[in-house]
N, C-alpha and C positions, 0 to 999 in steps of 0.2 A: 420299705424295709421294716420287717418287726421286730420288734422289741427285745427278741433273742439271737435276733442276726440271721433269720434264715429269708432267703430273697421269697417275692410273692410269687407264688406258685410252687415253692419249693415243698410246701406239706404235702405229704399223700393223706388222701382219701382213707377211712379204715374201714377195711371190707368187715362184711358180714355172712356169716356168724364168724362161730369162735369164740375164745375166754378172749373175753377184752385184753385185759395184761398181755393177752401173746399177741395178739393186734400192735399194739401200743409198741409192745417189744420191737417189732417186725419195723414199722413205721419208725422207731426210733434209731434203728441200725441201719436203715435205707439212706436217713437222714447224715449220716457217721462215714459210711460208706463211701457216698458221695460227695462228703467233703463239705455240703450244705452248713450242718454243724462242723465246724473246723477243729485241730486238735489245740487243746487246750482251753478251748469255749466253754464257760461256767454255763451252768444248765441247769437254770432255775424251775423247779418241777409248776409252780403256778402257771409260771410263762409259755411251758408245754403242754401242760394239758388244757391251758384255754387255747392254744393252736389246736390243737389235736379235738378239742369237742368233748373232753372227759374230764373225773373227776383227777384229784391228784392220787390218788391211792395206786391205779393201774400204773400210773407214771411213775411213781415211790417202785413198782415191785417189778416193773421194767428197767429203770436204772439199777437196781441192785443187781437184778439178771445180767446187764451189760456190764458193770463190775467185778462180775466173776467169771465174764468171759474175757476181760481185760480190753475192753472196750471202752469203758469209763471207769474214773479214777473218783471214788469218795473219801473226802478227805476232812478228818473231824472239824467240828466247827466254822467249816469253810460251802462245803455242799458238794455236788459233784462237778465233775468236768469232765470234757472228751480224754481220750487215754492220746498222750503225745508221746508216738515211737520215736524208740532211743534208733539210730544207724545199725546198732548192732541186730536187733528185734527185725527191722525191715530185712538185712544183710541174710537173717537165720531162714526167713519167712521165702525168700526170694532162692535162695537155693536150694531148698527142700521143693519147691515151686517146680526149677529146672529140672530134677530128677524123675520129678512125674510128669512133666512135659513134655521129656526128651523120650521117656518111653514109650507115653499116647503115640507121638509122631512115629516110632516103629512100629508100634502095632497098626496104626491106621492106614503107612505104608502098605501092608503084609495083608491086611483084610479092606478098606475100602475098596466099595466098585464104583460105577459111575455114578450111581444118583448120590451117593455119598461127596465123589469130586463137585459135582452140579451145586449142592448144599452148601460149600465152602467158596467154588467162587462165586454164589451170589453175596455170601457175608461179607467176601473181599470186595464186590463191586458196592456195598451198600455202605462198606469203612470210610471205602475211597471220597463216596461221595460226603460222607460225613469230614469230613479234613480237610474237605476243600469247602464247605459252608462253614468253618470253622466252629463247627457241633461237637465240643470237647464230649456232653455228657452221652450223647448218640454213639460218638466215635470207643467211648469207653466201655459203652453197653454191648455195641458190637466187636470190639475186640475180645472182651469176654466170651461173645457167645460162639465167635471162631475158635476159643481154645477151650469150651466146651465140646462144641462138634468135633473138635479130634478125638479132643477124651471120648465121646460116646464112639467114634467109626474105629477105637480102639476094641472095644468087644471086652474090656475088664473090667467087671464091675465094681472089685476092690478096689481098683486103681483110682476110679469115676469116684469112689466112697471118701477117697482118700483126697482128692483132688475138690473136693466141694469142700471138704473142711477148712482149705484155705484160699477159695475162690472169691471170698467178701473181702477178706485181706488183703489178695492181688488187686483186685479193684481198689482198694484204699490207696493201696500204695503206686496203681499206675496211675491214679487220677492225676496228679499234679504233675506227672512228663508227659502227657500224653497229648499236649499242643507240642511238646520239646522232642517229643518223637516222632510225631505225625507223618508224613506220607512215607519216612521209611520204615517204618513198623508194618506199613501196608507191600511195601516193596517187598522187605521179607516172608509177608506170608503170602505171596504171589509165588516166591521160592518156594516156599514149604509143598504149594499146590502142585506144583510140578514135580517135586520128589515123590511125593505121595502117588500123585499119577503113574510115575514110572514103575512107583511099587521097590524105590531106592529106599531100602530100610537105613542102610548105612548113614545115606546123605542127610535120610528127615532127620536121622536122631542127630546127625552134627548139626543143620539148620535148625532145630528147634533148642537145643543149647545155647549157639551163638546169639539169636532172638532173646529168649530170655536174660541171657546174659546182658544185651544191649541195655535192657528195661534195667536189671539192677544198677548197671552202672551210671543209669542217666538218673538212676533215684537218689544217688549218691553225691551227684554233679551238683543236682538241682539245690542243698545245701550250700556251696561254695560258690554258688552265682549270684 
């Protein structure tokens, strides 16, 4: 374990090129993201940028950037720390989430064809198997990238524009149900595949409500357990 709590192996690599800083930035939101860094974790800039291989300045103008994306909390005299969402913030984040969810799933209904079904259930059979190796960070990877592929076999670009500004977020916030959901979050989107196949506009947009819906409320649970 090191010294800042992040497990070994948990650091990425920082590619090349690019302004260092936004490297640093990238790597440090990955870290956030995934829960590696936990919320409320003090984040001592020495201690990250000797992990990271740099100096502290890129780390210094990386956490400010995460601070004004509301990702970390710097707080006088104290330093920084991970930002710890309030229920209300996850609740706001989570149903703004469903609105754009529910309408990838009509549109993707209305315009995917087959290779686009093919694309979705290999994600489904790759979730599956991630849930049953009990690969929380795989299973999280790929549920992400299943409600990508709808957004994209939706055809709206705005939509997709609009859906990636809070797709680091969804991830933050399904990391921690996402053993507490496991194989019926997969269940569901086996559902969704077959509405979408049928080209059931109606049914995706209620199955991708009730889905999301499940994630918020078990974000909610996971609190009181």
């Amino acid at each position: 374990m090191l010294s800042a709590g992040l497990p070994q192996g948990a650091v990425p690599k920082l590619e090349r090129p690019g302004p260092l800083r936004d490297r640093v930035y990238e790597a440090l939101l990955e870290l956030i993201t995934t829960r590696a860094l936990q919320p409320g974790q003090h984040l001592v800039e020495s201690e990250l940028a000797g992990h990271l291989g740099v100096s502290r300045q890129p780390v210094r103008e990386a956490l400010q950037r995460l601070n004004t994306e509301g990702w970390v909390d710097l707080r006088p005299a104290q330093g920084a720390f991970v930002h710890e969402p309030t229920e209300d913030e996850a609740d706001q984040l989570l149903t703004v989430r469903t609105l754009l969810e529910a309408e990838a799933a009509r549109l993707a209904a209305a315009e995917a064809g087959s290779a686009g079904v093919a694309a979705l259930e290999s994600l489904c059979a790759e979730g599956e198997k991630a849930v049953a190796a009990d690969d929380v960070d795989g299973a999280v990877a790929l549920n992400a990238a299943f409600h990508a592929k709808i957004m994209d076999l939706a055809g709206n670009a705005v939509l997709a524009e609009l859906a990636a500004q809070v797709d680091r977020r969804v991830r933050w916030y399904y990391t921690p149900v996402a053993r507490q959901r496991g194989h019926q979050s997969w269940i569901e989107h086996r559902e969704l595949i077959a509405a979408i196949t049928a080209r059931d506009e109606q049914l995706a947009t209620r199955l991708m409500r009730e889905h999301t819906e499940h994630t918020r409320r078990s974000y909610h649970e996971r609190a009181k357990s």
